[in-house]
C-alpha positions as CSV (number, residue, x, y, z in Angstrom):
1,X,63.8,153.8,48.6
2,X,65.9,150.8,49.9
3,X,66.4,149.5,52.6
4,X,69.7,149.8,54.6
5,X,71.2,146.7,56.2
6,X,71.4,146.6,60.1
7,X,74.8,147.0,61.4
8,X,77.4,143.6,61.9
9,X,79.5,143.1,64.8
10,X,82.9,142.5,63.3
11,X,83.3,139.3,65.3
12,X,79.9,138.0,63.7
13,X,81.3,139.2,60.1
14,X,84.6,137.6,61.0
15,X,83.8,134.4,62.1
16,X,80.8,133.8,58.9
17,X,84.1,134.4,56.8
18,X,86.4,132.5,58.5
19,X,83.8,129.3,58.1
20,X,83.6,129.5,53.9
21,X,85.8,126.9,51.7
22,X,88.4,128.3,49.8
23,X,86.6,128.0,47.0
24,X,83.9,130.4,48.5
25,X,86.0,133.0,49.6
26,X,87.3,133.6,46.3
27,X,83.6,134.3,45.4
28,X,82.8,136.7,48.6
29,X,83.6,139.6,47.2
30,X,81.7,139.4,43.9
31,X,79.2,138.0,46.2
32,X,78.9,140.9,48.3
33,X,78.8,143.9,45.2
34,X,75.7,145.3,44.7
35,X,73.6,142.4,46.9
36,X,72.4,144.9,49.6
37,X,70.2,146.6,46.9
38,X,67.7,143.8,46.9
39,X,67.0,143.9,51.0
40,X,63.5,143.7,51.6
41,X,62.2,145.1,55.3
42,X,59.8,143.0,57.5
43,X,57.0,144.6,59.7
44,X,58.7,142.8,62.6
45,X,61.9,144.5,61.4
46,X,63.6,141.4,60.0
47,X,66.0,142.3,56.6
48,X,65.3,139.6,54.0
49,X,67.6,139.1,50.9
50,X,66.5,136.8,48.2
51,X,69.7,134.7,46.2
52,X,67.9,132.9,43.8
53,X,64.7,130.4,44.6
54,X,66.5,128.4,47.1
55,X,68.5,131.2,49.2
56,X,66.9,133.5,51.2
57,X,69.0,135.4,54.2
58,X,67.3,137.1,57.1
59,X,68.6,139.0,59.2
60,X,67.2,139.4,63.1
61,X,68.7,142.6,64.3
62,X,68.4,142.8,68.2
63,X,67.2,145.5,70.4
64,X,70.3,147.9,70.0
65,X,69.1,147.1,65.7
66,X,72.5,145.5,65.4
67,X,73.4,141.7,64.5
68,X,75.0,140.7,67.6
69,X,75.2,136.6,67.4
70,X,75.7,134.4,64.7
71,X,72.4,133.5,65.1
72,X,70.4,136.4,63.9
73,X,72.1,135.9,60.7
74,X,70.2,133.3,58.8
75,X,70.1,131.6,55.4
76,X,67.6,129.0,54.1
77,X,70.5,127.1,51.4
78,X,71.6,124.0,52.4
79,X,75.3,124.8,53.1
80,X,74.2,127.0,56.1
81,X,75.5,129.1,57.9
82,X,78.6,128.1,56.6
83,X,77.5,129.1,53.0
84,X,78.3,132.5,50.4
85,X,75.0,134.0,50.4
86,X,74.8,134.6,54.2
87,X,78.5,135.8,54.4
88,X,77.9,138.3,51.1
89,X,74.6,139.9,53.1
90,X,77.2,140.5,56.5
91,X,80.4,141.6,54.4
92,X,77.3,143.8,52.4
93,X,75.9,145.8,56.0
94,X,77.9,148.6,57.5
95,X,80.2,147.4,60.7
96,X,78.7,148.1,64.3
97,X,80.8,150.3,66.6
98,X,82.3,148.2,69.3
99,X,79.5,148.8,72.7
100,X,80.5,150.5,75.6
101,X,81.3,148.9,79.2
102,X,79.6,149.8,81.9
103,X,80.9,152.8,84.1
104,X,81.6,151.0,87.5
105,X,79.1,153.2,89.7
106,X,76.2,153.9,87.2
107,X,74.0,152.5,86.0
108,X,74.5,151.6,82.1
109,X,72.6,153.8,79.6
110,X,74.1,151.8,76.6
111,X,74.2,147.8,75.9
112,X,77.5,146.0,77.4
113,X,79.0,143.2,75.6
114,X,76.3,140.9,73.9
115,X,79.2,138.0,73.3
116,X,80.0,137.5,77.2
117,X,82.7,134.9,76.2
118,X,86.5,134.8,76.1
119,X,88.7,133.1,73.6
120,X,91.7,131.7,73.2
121,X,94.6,134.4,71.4
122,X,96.9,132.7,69.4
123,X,100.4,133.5,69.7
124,X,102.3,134.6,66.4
125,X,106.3,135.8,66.6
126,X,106.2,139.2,67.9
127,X,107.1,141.6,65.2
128,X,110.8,142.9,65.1
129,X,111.5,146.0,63.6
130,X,114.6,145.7,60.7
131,X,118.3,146.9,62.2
132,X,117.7,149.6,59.3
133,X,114.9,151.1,60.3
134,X,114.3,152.9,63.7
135,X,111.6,151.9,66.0
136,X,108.5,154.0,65.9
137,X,109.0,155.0,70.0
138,X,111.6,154.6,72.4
139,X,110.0,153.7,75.3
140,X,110.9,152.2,79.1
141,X,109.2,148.1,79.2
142,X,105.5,148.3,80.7
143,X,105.0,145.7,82.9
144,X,101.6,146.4,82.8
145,X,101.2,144.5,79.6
146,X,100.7,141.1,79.3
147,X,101.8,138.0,77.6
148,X,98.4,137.7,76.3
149,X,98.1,141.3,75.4
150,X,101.3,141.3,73.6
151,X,100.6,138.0,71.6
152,X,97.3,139.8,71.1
153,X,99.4,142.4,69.3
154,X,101.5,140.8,67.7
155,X,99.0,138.8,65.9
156,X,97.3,142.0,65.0
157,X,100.6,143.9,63.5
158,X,100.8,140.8,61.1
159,X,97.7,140.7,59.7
160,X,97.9,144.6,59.7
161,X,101.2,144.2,57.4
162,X,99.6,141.8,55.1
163,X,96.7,143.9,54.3
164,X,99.3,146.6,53.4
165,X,100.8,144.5,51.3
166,X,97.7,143.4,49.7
167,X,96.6,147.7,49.5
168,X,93.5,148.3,48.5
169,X,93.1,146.6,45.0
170,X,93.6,143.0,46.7
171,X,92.3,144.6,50.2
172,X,88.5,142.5,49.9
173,X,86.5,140.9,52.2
174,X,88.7,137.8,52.9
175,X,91.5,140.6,54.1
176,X,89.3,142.3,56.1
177,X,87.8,139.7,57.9
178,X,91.1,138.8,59.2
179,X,91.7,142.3,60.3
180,X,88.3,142.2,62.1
181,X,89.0,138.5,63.5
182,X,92.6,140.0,64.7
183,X,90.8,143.3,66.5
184,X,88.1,141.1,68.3
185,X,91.1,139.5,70.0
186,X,93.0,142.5,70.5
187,X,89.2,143.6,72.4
188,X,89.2,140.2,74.3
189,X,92.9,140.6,75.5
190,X,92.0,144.4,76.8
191,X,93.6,146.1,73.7
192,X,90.7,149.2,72.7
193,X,92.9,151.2,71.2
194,X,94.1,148.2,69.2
195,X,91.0,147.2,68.2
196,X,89.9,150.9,67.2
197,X,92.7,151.5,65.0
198,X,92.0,147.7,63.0
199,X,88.0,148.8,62.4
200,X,88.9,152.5,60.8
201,X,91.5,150.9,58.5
202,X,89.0,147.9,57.8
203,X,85.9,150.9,57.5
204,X,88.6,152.8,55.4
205,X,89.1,149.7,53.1
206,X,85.5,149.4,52.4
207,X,84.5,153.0,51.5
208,X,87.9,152.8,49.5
209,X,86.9,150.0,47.1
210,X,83.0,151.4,46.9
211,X,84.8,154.8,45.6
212,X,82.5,156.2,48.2
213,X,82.1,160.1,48.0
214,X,84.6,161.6,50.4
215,X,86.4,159.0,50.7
216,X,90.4,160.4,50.8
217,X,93.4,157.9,50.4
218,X,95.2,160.2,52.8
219,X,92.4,159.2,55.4
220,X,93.4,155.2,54.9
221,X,97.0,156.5,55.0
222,X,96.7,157.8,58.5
223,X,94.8,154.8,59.9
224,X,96.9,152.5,58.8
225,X,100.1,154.4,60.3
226,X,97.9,154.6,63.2
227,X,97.6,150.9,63.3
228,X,100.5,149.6,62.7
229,X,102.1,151.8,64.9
230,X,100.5,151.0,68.1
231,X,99.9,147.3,67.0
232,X,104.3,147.0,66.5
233,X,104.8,149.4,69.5
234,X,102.2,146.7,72.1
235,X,103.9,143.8,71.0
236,X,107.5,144.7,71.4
237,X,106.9,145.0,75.0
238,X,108.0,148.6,75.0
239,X,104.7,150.0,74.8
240,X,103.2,153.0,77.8
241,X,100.6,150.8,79.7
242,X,98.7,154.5,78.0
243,X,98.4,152.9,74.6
244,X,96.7,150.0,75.3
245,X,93.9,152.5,75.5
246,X,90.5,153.0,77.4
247,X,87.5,150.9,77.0
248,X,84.4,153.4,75.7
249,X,82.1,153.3,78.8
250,X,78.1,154.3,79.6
251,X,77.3,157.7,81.2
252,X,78.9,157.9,84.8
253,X,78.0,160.0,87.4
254,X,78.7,164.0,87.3
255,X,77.1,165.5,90.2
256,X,75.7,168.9,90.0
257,X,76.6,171.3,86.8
258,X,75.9,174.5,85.4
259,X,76.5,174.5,81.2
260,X,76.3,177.6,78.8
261,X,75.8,177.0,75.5
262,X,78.2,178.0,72.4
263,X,76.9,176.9,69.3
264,X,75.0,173.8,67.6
265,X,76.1,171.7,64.4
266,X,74.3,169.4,62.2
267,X,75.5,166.0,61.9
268,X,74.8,164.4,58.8
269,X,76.5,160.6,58.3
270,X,77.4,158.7,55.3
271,X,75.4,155.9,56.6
272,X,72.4,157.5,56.8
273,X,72.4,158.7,60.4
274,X,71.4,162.3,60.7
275,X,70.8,165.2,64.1
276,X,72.3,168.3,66.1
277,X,75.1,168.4,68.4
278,X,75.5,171.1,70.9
279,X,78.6,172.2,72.2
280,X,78.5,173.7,75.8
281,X,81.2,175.0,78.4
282,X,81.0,174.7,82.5
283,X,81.9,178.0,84.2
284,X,85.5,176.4,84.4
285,X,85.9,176.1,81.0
286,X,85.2,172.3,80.8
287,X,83.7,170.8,77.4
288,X,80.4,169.2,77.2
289,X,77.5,168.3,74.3
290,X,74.7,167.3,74.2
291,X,73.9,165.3,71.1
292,X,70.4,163.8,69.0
293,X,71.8,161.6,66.1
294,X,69.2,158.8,64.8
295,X,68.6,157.3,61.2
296,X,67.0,159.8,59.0
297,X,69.9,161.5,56.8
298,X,69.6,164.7,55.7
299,X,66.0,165.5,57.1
300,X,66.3,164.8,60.7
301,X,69.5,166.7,60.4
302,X,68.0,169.8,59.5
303,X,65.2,169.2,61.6
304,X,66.9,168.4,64.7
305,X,68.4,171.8,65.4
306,X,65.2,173.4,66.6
307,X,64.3,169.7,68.0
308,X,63.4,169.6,72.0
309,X,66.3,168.5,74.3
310,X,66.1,165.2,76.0
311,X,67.4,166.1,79.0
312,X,66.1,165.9,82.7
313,X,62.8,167.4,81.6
314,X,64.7,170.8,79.9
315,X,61.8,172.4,78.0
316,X,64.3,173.6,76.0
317,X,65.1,172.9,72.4
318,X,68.5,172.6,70.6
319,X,68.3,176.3,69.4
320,X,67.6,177.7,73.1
321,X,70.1,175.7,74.2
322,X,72.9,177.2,72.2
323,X,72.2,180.4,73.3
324,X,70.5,179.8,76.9
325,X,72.1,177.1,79.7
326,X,71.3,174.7,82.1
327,X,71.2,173.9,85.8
328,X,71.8,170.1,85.6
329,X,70.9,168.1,88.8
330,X,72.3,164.2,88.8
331,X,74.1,164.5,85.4
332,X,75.4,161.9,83.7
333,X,78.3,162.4,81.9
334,X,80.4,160.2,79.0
335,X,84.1,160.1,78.6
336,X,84.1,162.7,75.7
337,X,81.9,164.7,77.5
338,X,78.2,164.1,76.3
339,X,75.6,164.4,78.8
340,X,73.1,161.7,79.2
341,X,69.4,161.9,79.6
342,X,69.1,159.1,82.5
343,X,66.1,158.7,84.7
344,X,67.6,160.7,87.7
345,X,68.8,163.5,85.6
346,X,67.0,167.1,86.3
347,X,67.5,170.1,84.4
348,X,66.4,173.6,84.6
349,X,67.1,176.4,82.1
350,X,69.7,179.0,82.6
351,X,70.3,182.7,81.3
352,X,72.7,182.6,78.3
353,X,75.9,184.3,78.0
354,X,77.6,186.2,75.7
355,X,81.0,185.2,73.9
356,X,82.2,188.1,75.2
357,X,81.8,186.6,78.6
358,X,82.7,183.6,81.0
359,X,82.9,180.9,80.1
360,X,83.6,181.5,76.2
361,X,85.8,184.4,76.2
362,X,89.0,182.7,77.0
363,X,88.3,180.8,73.9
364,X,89.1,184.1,71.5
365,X,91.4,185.5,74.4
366,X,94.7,183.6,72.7
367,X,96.3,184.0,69.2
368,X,95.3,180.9,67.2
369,X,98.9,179.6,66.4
370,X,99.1,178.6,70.1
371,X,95.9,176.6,70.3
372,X,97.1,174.8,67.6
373,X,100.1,173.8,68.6
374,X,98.5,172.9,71.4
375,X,96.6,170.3,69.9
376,X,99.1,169.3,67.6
377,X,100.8,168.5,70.6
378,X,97.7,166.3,71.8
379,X,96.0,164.6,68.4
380,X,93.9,162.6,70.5
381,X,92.0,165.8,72.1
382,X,91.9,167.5,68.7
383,X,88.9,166.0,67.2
384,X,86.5,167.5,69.0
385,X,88.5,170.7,70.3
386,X,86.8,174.1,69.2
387,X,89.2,177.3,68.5
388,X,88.2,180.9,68.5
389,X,89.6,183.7,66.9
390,X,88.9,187.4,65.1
391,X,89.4,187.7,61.7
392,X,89.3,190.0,58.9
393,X,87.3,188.7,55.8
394,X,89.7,188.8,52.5
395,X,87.7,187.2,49.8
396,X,87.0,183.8,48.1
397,X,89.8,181.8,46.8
398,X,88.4,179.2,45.0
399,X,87.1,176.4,47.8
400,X,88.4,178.8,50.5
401,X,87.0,181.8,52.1
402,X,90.2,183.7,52.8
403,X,90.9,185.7,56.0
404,X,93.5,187.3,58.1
405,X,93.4,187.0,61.7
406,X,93.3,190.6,63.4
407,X,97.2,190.8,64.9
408,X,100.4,191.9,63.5
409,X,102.7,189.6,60.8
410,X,99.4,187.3,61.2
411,X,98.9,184.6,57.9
412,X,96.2,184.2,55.8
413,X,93.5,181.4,57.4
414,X,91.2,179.3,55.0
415,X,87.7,178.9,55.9
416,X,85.8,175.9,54.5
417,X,82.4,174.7,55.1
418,X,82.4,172.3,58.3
419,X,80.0,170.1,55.8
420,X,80.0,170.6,52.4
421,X,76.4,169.2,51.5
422,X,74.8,172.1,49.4
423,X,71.5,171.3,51.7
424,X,72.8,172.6,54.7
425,X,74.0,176.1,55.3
426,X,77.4,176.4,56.0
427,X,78.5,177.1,52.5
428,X,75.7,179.5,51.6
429,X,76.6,181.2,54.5
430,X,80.6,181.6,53.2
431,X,79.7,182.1,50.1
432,X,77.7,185.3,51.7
433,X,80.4,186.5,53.9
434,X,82.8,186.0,51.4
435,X,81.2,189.5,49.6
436,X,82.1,191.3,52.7
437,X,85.7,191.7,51.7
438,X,87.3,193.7,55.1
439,X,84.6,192.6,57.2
440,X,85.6,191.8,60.7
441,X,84.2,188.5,62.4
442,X,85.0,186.3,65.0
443,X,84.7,183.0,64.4
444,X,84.5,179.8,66.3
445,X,85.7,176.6,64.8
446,X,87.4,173.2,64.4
447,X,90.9,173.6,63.6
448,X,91.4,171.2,59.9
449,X,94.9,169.4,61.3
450,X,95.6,168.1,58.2
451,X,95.5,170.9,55.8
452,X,97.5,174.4,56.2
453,X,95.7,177.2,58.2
454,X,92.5,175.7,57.6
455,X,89.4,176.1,59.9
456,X,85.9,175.1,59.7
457,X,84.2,177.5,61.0
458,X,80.5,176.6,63.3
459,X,79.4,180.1,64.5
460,X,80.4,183.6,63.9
461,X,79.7,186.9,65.2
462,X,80.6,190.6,65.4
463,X,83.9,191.4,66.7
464,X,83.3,193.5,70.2
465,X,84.1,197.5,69.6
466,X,84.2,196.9,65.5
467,X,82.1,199.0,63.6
468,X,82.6,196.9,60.2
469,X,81.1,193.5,61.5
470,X,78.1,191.8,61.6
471,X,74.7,193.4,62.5
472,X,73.0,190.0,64.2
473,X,69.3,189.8,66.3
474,X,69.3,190.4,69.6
475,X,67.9,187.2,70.4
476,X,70.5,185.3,68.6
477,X,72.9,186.2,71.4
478,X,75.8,187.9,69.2
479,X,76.6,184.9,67.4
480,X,75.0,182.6,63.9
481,X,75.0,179.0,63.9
482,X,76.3,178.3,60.3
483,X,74.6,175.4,59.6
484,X,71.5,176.4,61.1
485,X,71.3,180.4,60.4
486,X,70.7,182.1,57.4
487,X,73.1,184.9,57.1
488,X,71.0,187.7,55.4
489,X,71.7,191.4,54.0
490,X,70.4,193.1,57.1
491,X,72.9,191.4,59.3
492,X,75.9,192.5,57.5
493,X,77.1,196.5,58.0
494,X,75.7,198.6,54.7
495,X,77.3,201.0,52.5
496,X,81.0,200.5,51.1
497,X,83.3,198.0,52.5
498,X,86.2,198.8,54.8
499,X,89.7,199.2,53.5
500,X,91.4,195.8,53.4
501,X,94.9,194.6,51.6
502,X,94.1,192.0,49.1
503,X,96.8,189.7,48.9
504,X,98.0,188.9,45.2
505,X,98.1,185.1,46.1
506,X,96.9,183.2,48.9
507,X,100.2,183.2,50.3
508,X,102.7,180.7,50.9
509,X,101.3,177.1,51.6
510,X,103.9,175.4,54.1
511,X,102.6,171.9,53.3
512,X,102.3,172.4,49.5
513,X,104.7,173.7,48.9
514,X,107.3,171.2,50.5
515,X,109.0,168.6,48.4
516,X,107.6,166.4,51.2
517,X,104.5,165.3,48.7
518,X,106.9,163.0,47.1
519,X,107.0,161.0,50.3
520,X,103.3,161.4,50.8
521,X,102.9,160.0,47.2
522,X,105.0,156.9,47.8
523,X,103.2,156.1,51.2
524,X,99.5,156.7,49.5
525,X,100.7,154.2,46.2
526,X,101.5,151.6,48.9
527,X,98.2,151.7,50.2
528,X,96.1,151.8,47.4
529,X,98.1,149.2,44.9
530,X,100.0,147.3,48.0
531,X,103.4,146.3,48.4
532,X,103.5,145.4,44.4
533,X,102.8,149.3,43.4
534,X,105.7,150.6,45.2
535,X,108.3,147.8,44.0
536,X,106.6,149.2,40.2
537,X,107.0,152.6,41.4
538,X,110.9,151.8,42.7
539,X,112.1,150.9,39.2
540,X,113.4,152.6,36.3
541,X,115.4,155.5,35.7
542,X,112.2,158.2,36.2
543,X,110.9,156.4,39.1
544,X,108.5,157.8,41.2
545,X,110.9,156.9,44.1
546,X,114.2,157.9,42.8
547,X,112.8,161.1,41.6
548,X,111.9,162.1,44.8
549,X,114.9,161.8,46.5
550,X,116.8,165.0,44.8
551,X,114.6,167.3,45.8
552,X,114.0,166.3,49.0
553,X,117.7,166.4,49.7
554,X,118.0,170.2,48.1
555,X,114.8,170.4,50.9
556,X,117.4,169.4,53.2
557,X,115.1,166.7,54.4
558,X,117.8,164.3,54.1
559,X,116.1,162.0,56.9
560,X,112.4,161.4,54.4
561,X,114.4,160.9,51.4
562,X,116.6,158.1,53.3
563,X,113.3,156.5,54.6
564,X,112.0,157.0,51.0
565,X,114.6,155.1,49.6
566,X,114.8,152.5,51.8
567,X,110.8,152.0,51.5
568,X,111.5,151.3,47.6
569,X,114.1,149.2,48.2
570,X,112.6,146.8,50.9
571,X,109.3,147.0,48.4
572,X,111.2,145.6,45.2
573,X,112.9,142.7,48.0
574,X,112.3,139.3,46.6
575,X,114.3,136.5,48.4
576,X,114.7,133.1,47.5
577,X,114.5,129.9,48.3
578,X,117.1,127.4,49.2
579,X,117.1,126.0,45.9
580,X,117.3,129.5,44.0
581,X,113.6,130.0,43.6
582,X,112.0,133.6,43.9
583,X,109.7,133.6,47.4
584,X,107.2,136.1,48.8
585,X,108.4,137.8,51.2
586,X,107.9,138.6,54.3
587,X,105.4,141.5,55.4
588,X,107.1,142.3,58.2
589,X,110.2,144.0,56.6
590,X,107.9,145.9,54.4
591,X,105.6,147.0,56.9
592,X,108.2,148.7,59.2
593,X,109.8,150.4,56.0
594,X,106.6,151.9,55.2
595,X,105.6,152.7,59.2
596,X,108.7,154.5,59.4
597,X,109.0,156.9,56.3
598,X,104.9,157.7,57.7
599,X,105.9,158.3,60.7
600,X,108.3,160.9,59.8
601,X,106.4,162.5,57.1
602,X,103.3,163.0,59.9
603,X,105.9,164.5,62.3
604,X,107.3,166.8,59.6
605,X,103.9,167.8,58.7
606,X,102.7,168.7,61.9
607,X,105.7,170.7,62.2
608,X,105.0,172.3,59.2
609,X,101.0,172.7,59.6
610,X,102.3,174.6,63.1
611,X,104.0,177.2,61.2
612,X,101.2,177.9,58.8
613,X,99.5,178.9,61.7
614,X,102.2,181.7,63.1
615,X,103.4,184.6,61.5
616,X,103.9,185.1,58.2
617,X,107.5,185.0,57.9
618,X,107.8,182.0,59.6
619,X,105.3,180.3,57.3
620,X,107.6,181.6,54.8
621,X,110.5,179.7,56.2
622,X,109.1,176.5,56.8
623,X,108.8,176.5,53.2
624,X,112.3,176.2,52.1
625,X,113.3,174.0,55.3
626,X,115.3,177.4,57.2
């Protein structure tokens, strides 16, 4: 088994790249293929990695097991620290998430900031969007921000354009370490959200050119819109003081609760990290979770969900506590909502209750098209927001397990497996239900914003008053964790199945079915093969761009093929010189084209995931733009 390499700050990663020759850099990123498979782990926890008989790099990791400070990274050449092999071993290990602040009146459950120093933020042009293409937001000046946030900003939206132009193919270590460089100042000069949006597209480069499994370009596509969005919006001046963002924080103070459980989830991470979540509601309705992640993969993750809770001396374990509650005395409570387990936190357990009472019942009280629209309205809140509804099972469809949500004109729903590893349960558990064909369940999920009518289902149980639905223990409280519980034959109803009207197609596919996956096309080339791919794409009769444009037009989506065309055009730009010569261009230019025709196609998208959701015929007209 090998040994994983402890996690880098991105400062630490940035600066070890920023300190190689020219020369060197154009060796990192051969330097850094395949070198973490020869890590070697200490008894005192140092990583070693042998280059050769003269280079030998350790690293220190602190008491967090993260490299924090340049000097925990170590390497025993004679050009260090400034040498190749060190920088290949940090470019190598995964990127640590940035630490939490301290809440104000708590005390801190997590480390603070190990660097404790400021630095000076240089101060590039601010980015100017093109007179041709729209600004992203039109906003009132925020006189929150300042200067030093904006140059902050600014220097991040142009390092964010270049590594668009460079896309993926030339997108390697060097690039990245100027995004990370460029988000460590946009950290310093109080810019989170900033500094968020620069480590997914850098973490989202990485997994890109390891063709990791999972990995989706449309993913990298939606960071980088993210990024360069809110990079070009702060540095304009124009920005909501909101978008600067909020620094993550330790567990604060919560007083007193009460907490009913609703289901549990395995977490299984592609960096080895493995445990249980379990989601809870207050008798207002309010969120919480309690969550056990550590290293261990797939093992601890199975293993955690019938794991003891650490929390105020509960004896209570992750299965109770989906089912039962607690009384918690002195909580301690996280921005998202996670309860701690600090050292004046008591907890005694509760009764459960049924989904079919407070707190869960509002959750299935509402059609689903209207929570969705609801979070399509609020994308930051929809990561973690559960939905409810009752369904009728359909049948298997491929990938999907199809069903119909039990109220009139009401669209066919896609079920998929909330984690597709064939280890855990949730697809054996479709796969089961999928035989039921007019079975009724309700079903408790995460809404899939990205694909149509699409939800991922963590729990079900038997609809109240149905006679066709599931048959489940009494002591699992009316409902089946999928990823934990083992749907059987006894706990479905026997004999024949109940009448149901198969459909002779899934049914229309809003989001498919749109000429907008021209656009989509065009915006995912850019990323992968850079600024170069989409001039390519641009020329020639049977372009990809030109060929979009007719059909989007028919579409009457007049407005994407515009911002389509002008993406092509601003891609195949080359300027020259003042004695003739053909220059680079600028980034700039580029980067706004591109940030505008993704800005649309997520708005038209949203619109058109929204209708997926609703009735049938409106799906339907979505479709063909009416």
């Amino acid at each position: 088994m090998s040994t994983e390499l402890p996690p880098v700050a991105p400062e630490v990663l940035a600066e070890a790249v920023e300190n190689l020759t020219p020369r060197l850099r154009k060796k990192l990123d051969a330097a850094t293929e395949g070198c973490a498979a020869g890590a070697v782990l200490a008894a005192d926890g140092t990583v070693t990695l042998r280059f050769g008989e003269d280079a030998l790099v350790t690293l220190s990791p602190g008491p967090a097991g993260t490299i924090t400070t340049a000097d925990q990274a170590t390497c025993s050449c004679l050009l260090a620290p400034r040498c190749l092999h060190r920088a290949a071993v940090l470019g190598a290990a995964p990127l640590a998430d940035t630490p939490p602040e301290p809440a104000t009146t708590a005390e801190p459950t997590e480390p603070t900031d190990p660097t404790g120093a400021a630095e000076a933020i240089a101060s590039p042009t601010s980015p100017t969007p093109p007179a041709s293409v729209e600004p992203v937001a039109s906003l009132e000046p925020a006189p929150a921000l300042t200067a030093a946030q904006r140059r902050a900003a600014g220097a991040l939206w142009h390092v964010a354009a270049e590594a668009l132009a460079a896309g993926v193919t030339a997108g390697g270590a060097v690039v990245q370490a100027e995004l990370l460089r460029a988000a460590h100042t946009a950290r310093l000069a109080g810019l989170p959200r900033a500094e968020a949006a620069a480590l997914r597209v850098v973490r989202g480069l990485r997994a890109a050119r390891d063709r990791r499994a999972g990995q989706r370009l449309g993913d990298l596509t939606g960071a980088f819109r993210e990024l360069l969005h809110t990079a070009g919006t702060l540095a304009s001046g124009s920005a909501d003081p909101a978008l600067t963002g909020t620094t993550r924080r330790a567990y604060a103070p919560g007083g007193s609760l009460q907490v009913f459980g609703l289901c549990r989830e395995p977490v299984l991470s592609a960096t080895g990290y493995g445990g249980v979540v379990t989601h809870l509601l207050s008798p207002d309705g309010t969120p919480y979770s309690v969550s056990d992640v550590r290293p261990g993969g797939l093992a601890r993750a199975r293993g955690a969900g019938s794991a003891s809770v650490a929390l105020g001396g509960a004896a209570l374990d992750h299965a109770g506590l989906a089912r039962g509650g607690l009384r918690i005395v002195g909580a301690t409570v996280s921005p998202e909502g996670r309860l701690g387990a600090g050292r004046g936190v008591r907890a005694t357990p509760l009764p459960g209750t049924a989904w079919t009472e407070q707190p869960a019942a509002p959750l299935f009280a509402r059609p689903a098209a209207e929570a969705v629209a609801e979070l399509l309205a609020a994308p930051d809140a929809a990561e973690s927001a559960l939905l409810g509804c009752d369904v009728t099972v359909v049948g298997a469809a491929g990938e999907h397990l199809l069903v119909r949500e039990t109220r009139p004109d009401a669209p066919l729903l896609r079920l998929l497996p909330a984690h597709p590893h064939p280890e855990l349960a949730h697809t054996e558990n479709l796969r089961r239900i999928a035989s039921y064909p007019g079975l009724l369940l309700r079903v408790l999920g995460r809404p899939d914003l990205d694909r149509s009518a699409t939800l991922r289902p963590l729990a079900v149980g038997p609809v109240p008053g149905a006679e066709h639905t599931l048959r489940l223990p009494e002591e699992w409280l009316g409902r089946a964790d999928l990823g934990y519980d083992r749907l059987q034959g006894a706990h479905f109803p026997q004999g024949g199945a109940a009448p149901v009207a198969l459909p002779a197609a899934e049914g229309p596919d809003p989001l498919a079915d749109s000429p907008l996956w021209r656009v989509r096309r065009l915006l995912e080339t850019g990323v992968a093969g850079g600024r170069r791919a989409v001039a390519e794409a641009a020329r020639g009769r049977e372009s990809l761009a030109s060929a979009s444009y007719g059909p989007l037009r028919r579409a009457g989506l007049t407005g994407a093929a515009d911002l389509a065309a002008a993406l092509a055009a601003e891609a195949d730009r080359r300027p020259r010189d003042v004695f003739g010569r053909l220059a680079d261009p600028s980034p700039d230019g580029y980067a706004w084209a591109w940030l505008a025709a993704a800005t649309h196609l997520a708005a038209a998208e949203r619109c058109l995931i929204a209708a997926s959701w609703a009735a049938t015929t409106n799906a339907g007209a979505a479709v063909t733009g009416r």
